[in-house]
DRENDO-1510 file (C-alpha; in Angstrom, 1 decimal, always signed):
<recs>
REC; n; res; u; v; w
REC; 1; UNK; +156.1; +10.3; +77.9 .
REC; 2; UNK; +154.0; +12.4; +75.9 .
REC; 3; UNK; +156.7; +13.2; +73.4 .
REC; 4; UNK; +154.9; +13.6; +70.1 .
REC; 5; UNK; +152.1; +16.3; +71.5 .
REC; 6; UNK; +155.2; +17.5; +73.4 .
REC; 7; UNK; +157.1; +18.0; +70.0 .
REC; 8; UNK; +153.9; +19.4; +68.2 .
REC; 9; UNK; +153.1; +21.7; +70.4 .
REC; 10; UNK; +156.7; +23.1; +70.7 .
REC; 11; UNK; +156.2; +23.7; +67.1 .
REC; 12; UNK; +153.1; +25.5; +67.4 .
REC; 13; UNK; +154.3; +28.0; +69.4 .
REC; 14; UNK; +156.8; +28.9; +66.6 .
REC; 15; UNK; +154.4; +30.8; +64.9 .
REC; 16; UNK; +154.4; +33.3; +67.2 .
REC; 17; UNK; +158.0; +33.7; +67.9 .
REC; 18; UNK; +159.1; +37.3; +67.0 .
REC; 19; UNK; +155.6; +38.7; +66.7 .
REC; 20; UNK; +155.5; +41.6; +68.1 .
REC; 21; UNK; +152.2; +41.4; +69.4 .
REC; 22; UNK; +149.0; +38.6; +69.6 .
REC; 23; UNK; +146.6; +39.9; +67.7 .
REC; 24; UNK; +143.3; +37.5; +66.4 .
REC; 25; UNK; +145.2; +36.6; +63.1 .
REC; 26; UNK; +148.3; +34.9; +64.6 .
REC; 27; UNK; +146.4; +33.5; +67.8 .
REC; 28; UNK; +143.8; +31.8; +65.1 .
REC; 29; UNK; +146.6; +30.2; +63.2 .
REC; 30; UNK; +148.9; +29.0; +66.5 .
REC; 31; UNK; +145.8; +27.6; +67.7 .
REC; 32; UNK; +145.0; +25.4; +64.8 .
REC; 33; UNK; +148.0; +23.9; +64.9 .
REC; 34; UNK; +147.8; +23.3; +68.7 .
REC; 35; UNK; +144.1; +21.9; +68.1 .
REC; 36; UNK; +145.9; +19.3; +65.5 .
REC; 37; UNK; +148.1; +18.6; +67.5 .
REC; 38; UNK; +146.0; +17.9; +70.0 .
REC; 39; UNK; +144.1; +15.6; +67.7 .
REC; 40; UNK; +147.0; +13.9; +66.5 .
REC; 41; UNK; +147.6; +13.2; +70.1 .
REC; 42; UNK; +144.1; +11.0; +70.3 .
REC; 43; UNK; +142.8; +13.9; +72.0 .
REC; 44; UNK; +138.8; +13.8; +72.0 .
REC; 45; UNK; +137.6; +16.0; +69.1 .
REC; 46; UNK; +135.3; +18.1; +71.5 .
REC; 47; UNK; +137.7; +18.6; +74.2 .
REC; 48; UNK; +140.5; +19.6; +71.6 .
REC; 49; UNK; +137.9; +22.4; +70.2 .
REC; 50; UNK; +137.0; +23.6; +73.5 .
REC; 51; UNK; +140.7; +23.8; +74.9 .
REC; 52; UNK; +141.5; +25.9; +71.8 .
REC; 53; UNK; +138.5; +28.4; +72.1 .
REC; 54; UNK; +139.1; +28.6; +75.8 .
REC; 55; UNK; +142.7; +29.5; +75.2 .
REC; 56; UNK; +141.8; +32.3; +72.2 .
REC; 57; UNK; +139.2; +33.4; +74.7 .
REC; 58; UNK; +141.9; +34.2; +77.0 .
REC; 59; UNK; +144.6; +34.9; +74.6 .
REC; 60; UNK; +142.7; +37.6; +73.1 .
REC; 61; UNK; +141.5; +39.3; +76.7 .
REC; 62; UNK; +145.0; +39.6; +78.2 .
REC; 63; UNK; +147.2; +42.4; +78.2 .
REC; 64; UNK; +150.9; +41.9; +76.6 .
REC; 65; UNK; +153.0; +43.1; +79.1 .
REC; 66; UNK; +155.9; +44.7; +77.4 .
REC; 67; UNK; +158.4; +42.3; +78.9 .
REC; 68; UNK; +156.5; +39.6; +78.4 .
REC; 69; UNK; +156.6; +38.1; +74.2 .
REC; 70; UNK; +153.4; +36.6; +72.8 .
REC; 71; UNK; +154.7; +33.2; +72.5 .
REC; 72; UNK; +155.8; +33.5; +76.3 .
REC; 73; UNK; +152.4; +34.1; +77.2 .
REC; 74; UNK; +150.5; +31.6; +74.7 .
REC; 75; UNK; +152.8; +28.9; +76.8 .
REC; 76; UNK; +151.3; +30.0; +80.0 .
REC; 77; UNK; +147.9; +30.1; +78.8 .
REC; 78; UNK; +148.4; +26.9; +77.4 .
REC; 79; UNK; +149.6; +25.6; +80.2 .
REC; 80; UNK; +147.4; +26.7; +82.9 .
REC; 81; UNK; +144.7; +25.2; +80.7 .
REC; 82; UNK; +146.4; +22.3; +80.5 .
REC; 83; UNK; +146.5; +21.9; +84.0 .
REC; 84; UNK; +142.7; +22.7; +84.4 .
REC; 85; UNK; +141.9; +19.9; +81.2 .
REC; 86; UNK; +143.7; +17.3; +83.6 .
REC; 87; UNK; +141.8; +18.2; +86.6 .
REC; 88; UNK; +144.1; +21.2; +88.0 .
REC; 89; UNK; +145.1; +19.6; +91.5 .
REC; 90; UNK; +146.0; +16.1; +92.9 .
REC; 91; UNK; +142.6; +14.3; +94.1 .
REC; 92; UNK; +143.8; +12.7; +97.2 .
REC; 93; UNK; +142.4; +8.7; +98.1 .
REC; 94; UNK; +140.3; +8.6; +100.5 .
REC; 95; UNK; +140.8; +5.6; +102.9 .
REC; 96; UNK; +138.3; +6.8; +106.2 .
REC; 97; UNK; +136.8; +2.9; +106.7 .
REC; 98; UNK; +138.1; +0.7; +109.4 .
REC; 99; UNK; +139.6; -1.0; +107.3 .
REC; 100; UNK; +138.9; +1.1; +104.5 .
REC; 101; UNK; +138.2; -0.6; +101.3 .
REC; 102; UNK; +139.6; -0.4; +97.6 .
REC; 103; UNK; +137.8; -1.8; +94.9 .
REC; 104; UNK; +139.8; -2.2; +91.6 .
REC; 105; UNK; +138.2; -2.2; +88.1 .
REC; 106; UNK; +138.9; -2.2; +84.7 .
REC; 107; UNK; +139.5; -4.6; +81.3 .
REC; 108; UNK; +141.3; -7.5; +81.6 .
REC; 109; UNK; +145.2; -6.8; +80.5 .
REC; 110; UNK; +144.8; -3.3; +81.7 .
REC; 111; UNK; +147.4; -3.9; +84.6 .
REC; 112; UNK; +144.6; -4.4; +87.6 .
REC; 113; UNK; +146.7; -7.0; +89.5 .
REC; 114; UNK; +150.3; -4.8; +89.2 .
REC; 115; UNK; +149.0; -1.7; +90.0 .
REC; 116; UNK; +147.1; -3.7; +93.5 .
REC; 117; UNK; +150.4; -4.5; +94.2 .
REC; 118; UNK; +152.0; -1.3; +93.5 .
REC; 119; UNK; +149.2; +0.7; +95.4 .
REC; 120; UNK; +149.8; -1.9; +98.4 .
REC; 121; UNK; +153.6; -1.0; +98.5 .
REC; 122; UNK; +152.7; +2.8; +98.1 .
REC; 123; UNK; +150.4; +2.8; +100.9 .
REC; 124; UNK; +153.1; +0.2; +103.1 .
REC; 125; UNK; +155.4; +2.8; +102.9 .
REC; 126; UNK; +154.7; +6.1; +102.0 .
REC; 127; UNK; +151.4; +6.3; +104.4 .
REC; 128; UNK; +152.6; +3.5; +107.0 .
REC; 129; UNK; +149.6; +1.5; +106.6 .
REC; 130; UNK; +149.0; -2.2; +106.6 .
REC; 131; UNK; +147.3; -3.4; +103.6 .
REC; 132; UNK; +146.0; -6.9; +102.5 .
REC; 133; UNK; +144.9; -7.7; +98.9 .
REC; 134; UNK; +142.0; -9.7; +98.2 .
REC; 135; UNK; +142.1; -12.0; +95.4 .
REC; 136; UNK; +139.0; -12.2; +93.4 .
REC; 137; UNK; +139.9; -12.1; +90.1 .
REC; 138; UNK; +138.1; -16.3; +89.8 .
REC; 139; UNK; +137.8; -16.6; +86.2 .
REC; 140; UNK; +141.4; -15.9; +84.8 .
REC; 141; UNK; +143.7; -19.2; +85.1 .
REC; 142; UNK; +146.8; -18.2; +87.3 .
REC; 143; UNK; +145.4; -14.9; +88.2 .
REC; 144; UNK; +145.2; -16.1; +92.1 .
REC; 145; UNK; +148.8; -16.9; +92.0 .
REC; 146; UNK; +150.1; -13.9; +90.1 .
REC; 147; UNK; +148.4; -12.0; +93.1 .
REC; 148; UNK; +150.5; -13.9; +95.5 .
REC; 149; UNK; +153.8; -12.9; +93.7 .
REC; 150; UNK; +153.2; -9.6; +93.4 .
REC; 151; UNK; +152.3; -9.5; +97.0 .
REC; 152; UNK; +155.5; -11.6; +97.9 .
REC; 153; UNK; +157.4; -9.0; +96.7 .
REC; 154; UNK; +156.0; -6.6; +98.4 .
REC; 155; UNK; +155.6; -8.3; +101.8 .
REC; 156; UNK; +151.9; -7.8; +101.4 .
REC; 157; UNK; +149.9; -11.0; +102.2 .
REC; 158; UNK; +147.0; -12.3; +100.0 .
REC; 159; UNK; +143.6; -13.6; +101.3 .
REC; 160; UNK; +142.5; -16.0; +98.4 .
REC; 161; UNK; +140.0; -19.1; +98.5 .
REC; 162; UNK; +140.9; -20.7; +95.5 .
REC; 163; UNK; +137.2; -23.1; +95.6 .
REC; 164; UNK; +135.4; -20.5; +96.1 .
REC; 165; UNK; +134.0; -18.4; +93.0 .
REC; 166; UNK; +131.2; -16.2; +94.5 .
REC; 167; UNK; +133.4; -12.9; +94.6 .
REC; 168; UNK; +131.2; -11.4; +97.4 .
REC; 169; UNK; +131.5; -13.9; +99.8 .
REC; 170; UNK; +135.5; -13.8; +99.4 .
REC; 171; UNK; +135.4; -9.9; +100.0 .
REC; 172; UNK; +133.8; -10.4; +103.0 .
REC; 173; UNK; +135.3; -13.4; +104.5 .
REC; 174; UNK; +138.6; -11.3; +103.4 .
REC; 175; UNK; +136.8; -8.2; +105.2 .
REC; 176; UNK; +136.3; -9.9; +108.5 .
REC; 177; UNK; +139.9; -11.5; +108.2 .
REC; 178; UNK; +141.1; -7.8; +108.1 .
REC; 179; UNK; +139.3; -6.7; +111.0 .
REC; 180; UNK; +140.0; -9.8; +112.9 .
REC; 181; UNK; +144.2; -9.5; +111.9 .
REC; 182; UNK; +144.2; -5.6; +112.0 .
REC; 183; UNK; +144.8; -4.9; +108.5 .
REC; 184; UNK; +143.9; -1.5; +107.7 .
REC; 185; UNK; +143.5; -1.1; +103.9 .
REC; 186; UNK; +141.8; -3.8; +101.9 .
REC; 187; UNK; +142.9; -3.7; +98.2 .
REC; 188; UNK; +140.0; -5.9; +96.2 .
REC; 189; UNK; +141.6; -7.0; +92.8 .
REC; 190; UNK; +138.9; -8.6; +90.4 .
REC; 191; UNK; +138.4; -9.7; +87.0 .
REC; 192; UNK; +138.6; -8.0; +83.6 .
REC; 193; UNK; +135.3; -7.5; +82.1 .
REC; 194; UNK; +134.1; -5.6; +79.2 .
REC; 195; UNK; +130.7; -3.3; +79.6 .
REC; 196; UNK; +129.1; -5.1; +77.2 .
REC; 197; UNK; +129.3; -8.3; +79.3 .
REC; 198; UNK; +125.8; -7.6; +81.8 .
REC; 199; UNK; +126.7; -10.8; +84.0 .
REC; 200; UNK; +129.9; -9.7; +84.6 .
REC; 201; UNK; +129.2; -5.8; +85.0 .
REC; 202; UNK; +126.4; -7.1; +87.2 .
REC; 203; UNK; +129.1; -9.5; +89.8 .
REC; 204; UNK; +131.2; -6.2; +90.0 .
REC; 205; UNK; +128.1; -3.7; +90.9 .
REC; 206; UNK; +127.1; -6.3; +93.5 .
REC; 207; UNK; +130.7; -6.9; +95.1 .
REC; 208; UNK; +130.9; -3.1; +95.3 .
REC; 209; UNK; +127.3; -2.8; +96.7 .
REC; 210; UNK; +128.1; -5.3; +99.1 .
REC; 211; UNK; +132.0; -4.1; +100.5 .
REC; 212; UNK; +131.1; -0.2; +100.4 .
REC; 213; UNK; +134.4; +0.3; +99.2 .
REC; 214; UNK; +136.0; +3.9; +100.3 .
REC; 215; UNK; +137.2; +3.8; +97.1 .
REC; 216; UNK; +136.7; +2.3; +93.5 .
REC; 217; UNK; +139.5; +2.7; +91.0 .
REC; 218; UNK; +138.6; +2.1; +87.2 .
REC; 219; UNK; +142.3; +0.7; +85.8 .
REC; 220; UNK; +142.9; +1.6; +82.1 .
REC; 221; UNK; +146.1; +1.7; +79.8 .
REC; 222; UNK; +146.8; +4.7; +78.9 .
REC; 223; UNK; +148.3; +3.7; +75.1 .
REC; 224; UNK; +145.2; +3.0; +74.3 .
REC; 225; UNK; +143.4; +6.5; +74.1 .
REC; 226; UNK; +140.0; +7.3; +72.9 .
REC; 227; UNK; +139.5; +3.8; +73.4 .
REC; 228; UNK; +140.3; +4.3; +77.6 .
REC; 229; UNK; +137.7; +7.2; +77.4 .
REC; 230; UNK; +134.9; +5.6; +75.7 .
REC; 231; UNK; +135.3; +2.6; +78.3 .
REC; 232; UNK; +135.9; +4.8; +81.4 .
REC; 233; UNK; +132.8; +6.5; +80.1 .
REC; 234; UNK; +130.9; +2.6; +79.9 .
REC; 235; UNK; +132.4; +1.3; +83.2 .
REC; 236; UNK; +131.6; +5.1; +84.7 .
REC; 237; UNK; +128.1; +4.8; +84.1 .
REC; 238; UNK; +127.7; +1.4; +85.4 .
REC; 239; UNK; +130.0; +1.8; +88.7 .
REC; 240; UNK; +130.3; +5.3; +89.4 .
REC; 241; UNK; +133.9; +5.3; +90.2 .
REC; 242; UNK; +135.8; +7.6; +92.4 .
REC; 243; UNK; +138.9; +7.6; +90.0 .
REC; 244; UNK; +141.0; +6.6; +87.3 .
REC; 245; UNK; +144.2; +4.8; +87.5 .
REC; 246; UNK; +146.3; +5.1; +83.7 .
REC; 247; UNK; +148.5; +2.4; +83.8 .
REC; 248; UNK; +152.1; +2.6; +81.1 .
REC; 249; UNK; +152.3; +6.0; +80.8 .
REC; 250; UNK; +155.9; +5.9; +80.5 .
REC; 251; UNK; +155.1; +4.3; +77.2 .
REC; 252; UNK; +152.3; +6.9; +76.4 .
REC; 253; UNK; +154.0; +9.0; +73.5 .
REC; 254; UNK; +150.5; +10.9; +72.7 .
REC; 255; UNK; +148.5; +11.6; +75.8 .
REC; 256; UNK; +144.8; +11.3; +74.5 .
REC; 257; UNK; +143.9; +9.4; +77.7 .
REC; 258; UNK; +145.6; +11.5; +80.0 .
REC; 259; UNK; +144.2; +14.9; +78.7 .
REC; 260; UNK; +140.4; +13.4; +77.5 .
REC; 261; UNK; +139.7; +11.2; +80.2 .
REC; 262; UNK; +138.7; +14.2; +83.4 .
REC; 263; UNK; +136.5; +15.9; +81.1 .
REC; 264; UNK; +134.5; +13.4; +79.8 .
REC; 265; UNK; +134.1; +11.1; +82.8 .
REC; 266; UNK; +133.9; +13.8; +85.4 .
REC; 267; UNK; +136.0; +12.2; +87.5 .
REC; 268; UNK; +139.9; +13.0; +88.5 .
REC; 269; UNK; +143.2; +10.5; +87.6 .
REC; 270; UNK; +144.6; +9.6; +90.9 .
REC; 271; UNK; +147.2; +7.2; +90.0 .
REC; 272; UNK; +149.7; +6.5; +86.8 .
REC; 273; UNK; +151.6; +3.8; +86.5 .
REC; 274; UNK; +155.5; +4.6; +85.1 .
REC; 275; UNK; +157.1; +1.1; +84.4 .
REC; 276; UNK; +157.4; -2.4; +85.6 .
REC; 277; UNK; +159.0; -1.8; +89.1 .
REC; 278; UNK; +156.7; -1.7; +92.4 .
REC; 279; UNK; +157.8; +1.2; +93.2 .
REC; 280; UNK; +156.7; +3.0; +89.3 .
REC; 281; UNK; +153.8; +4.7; +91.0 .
REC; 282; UNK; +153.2; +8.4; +91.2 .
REC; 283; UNK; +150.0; +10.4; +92.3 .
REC; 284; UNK; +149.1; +12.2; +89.4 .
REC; 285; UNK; +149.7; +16.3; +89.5 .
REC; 286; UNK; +147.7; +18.1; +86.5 .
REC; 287; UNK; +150.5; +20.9; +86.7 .
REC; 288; UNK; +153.4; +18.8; +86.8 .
REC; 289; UNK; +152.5; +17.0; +83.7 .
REC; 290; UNK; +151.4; +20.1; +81.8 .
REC; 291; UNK; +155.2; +21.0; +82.7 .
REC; 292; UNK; +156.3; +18.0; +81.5 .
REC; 293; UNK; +154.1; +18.5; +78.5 .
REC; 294; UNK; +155.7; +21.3; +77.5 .
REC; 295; UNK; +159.1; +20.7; +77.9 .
REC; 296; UNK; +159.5; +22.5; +81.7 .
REC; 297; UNK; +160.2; +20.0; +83.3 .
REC; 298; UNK; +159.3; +18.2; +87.0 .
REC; 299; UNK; +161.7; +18.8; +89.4 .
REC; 300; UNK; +159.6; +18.4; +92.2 .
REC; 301; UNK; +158.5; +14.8; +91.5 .
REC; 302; UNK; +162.4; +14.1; +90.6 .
REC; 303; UNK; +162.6; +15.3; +94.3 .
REC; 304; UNK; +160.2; +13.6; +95.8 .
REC; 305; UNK; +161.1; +10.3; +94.6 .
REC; 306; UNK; +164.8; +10.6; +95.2 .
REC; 307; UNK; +163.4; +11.4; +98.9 .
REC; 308; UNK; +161.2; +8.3; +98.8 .
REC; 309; UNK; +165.0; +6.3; +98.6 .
REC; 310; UNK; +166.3; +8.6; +100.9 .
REC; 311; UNK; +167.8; +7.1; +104.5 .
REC; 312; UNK; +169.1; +9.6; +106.4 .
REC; 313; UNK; +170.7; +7.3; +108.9 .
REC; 314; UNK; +172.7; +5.9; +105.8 .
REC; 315; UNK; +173.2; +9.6; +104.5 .
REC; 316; UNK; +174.8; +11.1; +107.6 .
REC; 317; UNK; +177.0; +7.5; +107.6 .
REC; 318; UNK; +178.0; +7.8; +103.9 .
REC; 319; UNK; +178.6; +11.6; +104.8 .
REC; 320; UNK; +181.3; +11.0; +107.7 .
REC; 321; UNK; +182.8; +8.2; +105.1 .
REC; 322; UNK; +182.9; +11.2; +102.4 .
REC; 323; UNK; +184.8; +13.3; +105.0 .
REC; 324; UNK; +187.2; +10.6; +105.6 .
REC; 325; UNK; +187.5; +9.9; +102.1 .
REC; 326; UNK; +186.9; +6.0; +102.9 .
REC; 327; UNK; +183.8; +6.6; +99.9 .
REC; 328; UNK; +184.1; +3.0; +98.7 .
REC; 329; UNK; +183.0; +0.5; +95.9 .
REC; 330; UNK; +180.4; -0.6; +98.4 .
REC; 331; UNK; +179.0; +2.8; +98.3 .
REC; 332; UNK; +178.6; +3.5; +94.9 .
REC; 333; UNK; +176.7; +0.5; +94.2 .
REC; 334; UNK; +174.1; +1.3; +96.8 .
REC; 335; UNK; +174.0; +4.9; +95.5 .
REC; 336; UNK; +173.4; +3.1; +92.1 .
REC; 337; UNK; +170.9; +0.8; +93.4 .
REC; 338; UNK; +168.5; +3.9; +94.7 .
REC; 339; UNK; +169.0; +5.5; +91.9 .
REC; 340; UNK; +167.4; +2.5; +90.0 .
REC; 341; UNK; +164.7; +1.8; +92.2 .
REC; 342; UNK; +163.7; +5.6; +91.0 .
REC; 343; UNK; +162.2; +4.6; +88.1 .
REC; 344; UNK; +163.3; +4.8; +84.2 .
REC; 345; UNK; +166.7; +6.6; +83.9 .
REC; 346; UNK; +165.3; +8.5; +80.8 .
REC; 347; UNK; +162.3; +9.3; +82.4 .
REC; 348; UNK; +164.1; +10.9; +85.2 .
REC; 349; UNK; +166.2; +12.4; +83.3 .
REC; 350; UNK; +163.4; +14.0; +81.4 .
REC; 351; UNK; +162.0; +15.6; +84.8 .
REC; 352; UNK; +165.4; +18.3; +84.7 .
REC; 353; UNK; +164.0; +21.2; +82.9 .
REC; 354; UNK; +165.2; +21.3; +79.6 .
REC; 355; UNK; +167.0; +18.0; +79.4 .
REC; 356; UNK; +164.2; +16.4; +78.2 .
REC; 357; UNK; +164.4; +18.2; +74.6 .
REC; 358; UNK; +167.8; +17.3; +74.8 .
REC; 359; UNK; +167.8; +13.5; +75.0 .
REC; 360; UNK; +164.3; +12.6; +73.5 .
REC; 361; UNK; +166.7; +11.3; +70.4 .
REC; 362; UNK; +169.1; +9.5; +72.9 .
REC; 363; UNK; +168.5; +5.6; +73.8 .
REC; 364; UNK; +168.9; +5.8; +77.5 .
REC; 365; UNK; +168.6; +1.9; +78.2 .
REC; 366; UNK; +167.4; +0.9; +81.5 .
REC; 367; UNK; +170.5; -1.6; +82.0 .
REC; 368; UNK; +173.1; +2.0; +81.5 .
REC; 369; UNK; +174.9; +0.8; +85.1 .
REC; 370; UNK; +175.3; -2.5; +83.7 .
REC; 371; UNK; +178.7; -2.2; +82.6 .
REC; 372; UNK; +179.5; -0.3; +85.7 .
REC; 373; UNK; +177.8; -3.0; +87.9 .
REC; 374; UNK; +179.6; -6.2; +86.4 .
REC; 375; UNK; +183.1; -4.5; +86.7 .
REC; 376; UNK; +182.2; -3.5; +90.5 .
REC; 377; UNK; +180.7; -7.2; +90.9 .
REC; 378; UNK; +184.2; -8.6; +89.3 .
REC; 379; UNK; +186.3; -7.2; +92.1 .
REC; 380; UNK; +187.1; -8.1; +95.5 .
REC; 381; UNK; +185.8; -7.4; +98.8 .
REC; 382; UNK; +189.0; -5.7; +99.2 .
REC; 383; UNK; +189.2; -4.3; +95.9 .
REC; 384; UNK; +186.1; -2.5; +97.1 .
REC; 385; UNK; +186.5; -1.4; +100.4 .
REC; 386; UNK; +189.8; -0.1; +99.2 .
REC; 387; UNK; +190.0; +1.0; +95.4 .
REC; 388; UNK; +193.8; +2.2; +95.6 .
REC; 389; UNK; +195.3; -1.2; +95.7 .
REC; 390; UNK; +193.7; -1.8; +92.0 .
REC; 391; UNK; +196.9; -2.5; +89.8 .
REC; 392; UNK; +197.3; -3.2; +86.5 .
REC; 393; UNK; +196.8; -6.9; +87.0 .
REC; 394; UNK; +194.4; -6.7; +89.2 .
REC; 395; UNK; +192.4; -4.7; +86.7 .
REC; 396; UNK; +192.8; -7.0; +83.7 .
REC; 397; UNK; +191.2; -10.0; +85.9 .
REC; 398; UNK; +188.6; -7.4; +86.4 .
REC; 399; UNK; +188.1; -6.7; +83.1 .
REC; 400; UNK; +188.2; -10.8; +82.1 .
REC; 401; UNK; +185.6; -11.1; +84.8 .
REC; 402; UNK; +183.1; -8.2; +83.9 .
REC; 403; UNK; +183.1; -9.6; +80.3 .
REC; 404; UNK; +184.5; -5.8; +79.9 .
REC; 405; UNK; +187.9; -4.6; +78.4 .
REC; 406; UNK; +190.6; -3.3; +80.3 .
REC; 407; UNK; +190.3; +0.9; +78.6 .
REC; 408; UNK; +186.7; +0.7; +80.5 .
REC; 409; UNK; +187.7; -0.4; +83.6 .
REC; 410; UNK; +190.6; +2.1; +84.1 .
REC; 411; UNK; +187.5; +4.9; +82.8 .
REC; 412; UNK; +185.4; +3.8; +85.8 .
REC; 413; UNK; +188.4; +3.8; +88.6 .
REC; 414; UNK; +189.7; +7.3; +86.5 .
REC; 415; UNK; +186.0; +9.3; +87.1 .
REC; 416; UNK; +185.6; +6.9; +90.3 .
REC; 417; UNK; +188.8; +8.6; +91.7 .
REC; 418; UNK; +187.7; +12.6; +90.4 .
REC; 419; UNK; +184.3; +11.8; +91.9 .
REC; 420; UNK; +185.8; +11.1; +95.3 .
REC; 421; UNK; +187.7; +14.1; +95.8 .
REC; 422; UNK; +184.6; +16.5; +94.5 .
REC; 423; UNK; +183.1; +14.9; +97.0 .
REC; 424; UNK; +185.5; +15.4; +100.3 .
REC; 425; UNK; +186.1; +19.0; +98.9 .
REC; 426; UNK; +182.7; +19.3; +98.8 .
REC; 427; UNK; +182.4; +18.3; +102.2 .
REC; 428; UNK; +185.1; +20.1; +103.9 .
REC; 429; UNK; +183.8; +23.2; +102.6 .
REC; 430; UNK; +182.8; +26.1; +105.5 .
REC; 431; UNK; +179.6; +27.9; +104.4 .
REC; 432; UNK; +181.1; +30.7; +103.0 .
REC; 433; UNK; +182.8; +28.9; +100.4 .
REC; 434; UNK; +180.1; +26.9; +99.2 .
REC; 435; UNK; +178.2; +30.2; +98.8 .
REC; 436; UNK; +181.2; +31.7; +96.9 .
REC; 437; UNK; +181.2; +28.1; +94.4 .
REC; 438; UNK; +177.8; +28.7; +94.1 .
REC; 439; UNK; +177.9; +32.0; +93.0 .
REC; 440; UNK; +181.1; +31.1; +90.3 .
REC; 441; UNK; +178.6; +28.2; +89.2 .
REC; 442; UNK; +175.9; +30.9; +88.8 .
REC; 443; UNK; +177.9; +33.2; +86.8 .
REC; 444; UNK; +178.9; +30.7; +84.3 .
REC; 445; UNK; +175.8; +29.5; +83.9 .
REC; 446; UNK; +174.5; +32.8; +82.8 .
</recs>
């Protein structure tokens, strides 16, 4: 994500390394650079040249501190501003109707009908509500049914009438069904249109005229950049929207959308979509990305979806197994199952502060448990539940089975076997130990 203006900005900030001081000369030239960089990034021109003077402006008004370098302090400039480009805080969704309504907008292809879905699932579980998408999307062939497996694997139910193509009247039929069934959350997902089309800009302006919706979401990819303004800017002007939703962001190695799109639409990015899966959904934090931007990281985010797959019923049962050290087969694969359902295993790699610089050259595949999952797959129940009775036999038929070889089978039940005693001596550890580990692990880190 974002790892070209990542890169170029990085680079940038070279120019000041080992000055002893910022002084106009060497703030005029790192800025330069950052403005191309920005450019290069499909940045709009005007926002790129206000950025910059804004950060000289700054730059050039501070105070050094003597503990503080000049290239420390252009990052935090530049980050802060960064953060303020983007919108500078999460812009919440506002769901106050009974049932509150969501319109969805946008070009066709732009990801309207996942990202209903995905919202759907969000709000199922994060917010414990109980959502029903409306399909009125009546022009595209298919897209009715494409609704209903999306919401099929979700567990979210559809209200379609597939004879029917006056949008307004589904949206309120669908309305009154809500009411009637207790849904509380109404997800509308309609057509792709371009601004240019007046009939079709016209159906939409009356649908949301006519539902009131709490909320209408303009969906846009994010890859494609100036283009996602300049539309934002058309649809804006025609809908007043409430927010932006940029869709395959993982795949966004520039950022022009992402850091164009708040200023010149006025109006905050409340959603990005991060992959295929129905749970690649984050809220979008300014601050977070402008970490991620350049190069700090997101730890909290890495938190916060590791705590979305988190069941502590299952945790304190996996911890008394640990104890035991009964830590099975069984359990790794469903610690390797959340850890999937987490998103893009580069991505979330990317989110540990300074791993991301580390790795942007690796190929982190999505399928890297794969291997580990066909070899776990090839074994027994028993040979599960109770990993010690693997012999050597027993792990050749393994291998045969996995479509592995035998030198990576005996790797897996090697670091299977070193993780399981980390993990009971982790466990039986008193407090003060752990503290005292802690500490050693502190040391050596420094």
């Amino acid at each position: 994500m974002f790892e070209n203006l990542s890169d170029r900005l990085e680079r940038s900030f070279k120019i000041l390394k080992g000055e002893g001081k910022i002084t106009e000369i060497n703030v005029a030239e790192t800025l330069k650079d950052v403005r191309r960089a920005l450019l290069d990034a499909d940045v709009n021109y005007k926002v790129a040249k206000s950025f910059t003077d804004e950060v000289k402006r700054k730059a050039m008004g501070m105070n050094v501190l003597t503990a503080v370098k000049p290239g420390q302090l252009m990052v935090k400039i530049v980050h802060d501003e960064l953060a303020g480009l983007m919108g500078g805080t999460a812009a919440e969704l506002k769901l106050e109707g009974r049932p509150a309504i969501v319109l969805m907008s946008g070009l066709q292809g732009s990801g309207k009908t996942t990202f209903s879905g995905k919202l759907a699932n969000m709000l199922k579980k994060k917010n414990r509500k109980n959502p029903l998408l409306v399909a009125c999307d009546v022009y595209r062939p298919a897209a009715i049914e494409q609704l209903k497996v999306v919401g099929e694997s979700v567990g979210v139910p559809v209200y379609s009438e597939p004879d029917n193509k006056d949008v307004v009247a589904i949206a309120g039929n669908a309305i009154r069904e809500a009411k009637a069934k207790g849904y509380d959350v109404v997800i509308i997902d309609t057509a792709g249109r371009l601004a240019v089309d007046e009939e079709m800009m016209n159906e939409i302006a009356s649908l949301k005229e006519a539902v009131n919706p709490d909320e209408t979401l303009f969906v846009v990819d994010s890859m494609t950049g100036q283009d996602a303004v300049n539309t934002a800017r058309e649809f804006n002007d025609r809908l007043d929207f409430n927010g932006v939703v940029l869709t395959k962001l993982d795949g966004d190695t520039r950022g022009g959308a992402a850091l164009s799109i708040r200023t010149v639409v006025t109006k905050p990015i409340k959603f990005v979509g991060t992959g295929e899966k129905m749970e690649a959904i984050d809220v979008f934090h300014p601050e977070r990305m402008a970490d991620r931007i350049l190069g700090m990281g997101d730890i909290v985010s890495l938190v916060e979806r590791a705590q979305e797959q988190f069941d502590e019923k299952q945790a304190r049962e996996l911890e008394k197994k640990i104890r035991k050290n009964k830590f099975d087969f069984n359990d790794f694969m469903a610690q390797i199952q959340q850890i999937k359902k987490m998103g893009n295993i580069k991505d979330l790699a990317a989110m540990i502060p300074g791993v991301g610089k580390a790795i942007k050259d690796i190929d982190i595949d999505d399928n890297a448990f794969k291997g580990i999952e066909a070899i776990i797959s090839s074994m027994t129940p028993k040979e599960r539940t109770n990993p010690e009775i693997i012999n050597q036999s027993r792990r050749m038929r393994i291998a045969k089975g996995s479509g592995t070889n035998i030198q990576e089978v005996n790797r897996l039940l090697k670091q299977f076997d070193q993780m399981r005693k980390m993990m009971k001596m982790v466990t039986s550890m008193d407090s003060s130990r752990m503290m005292q580990m802690a500490n050693m692990m502190k040391s050596k880190m420094k």
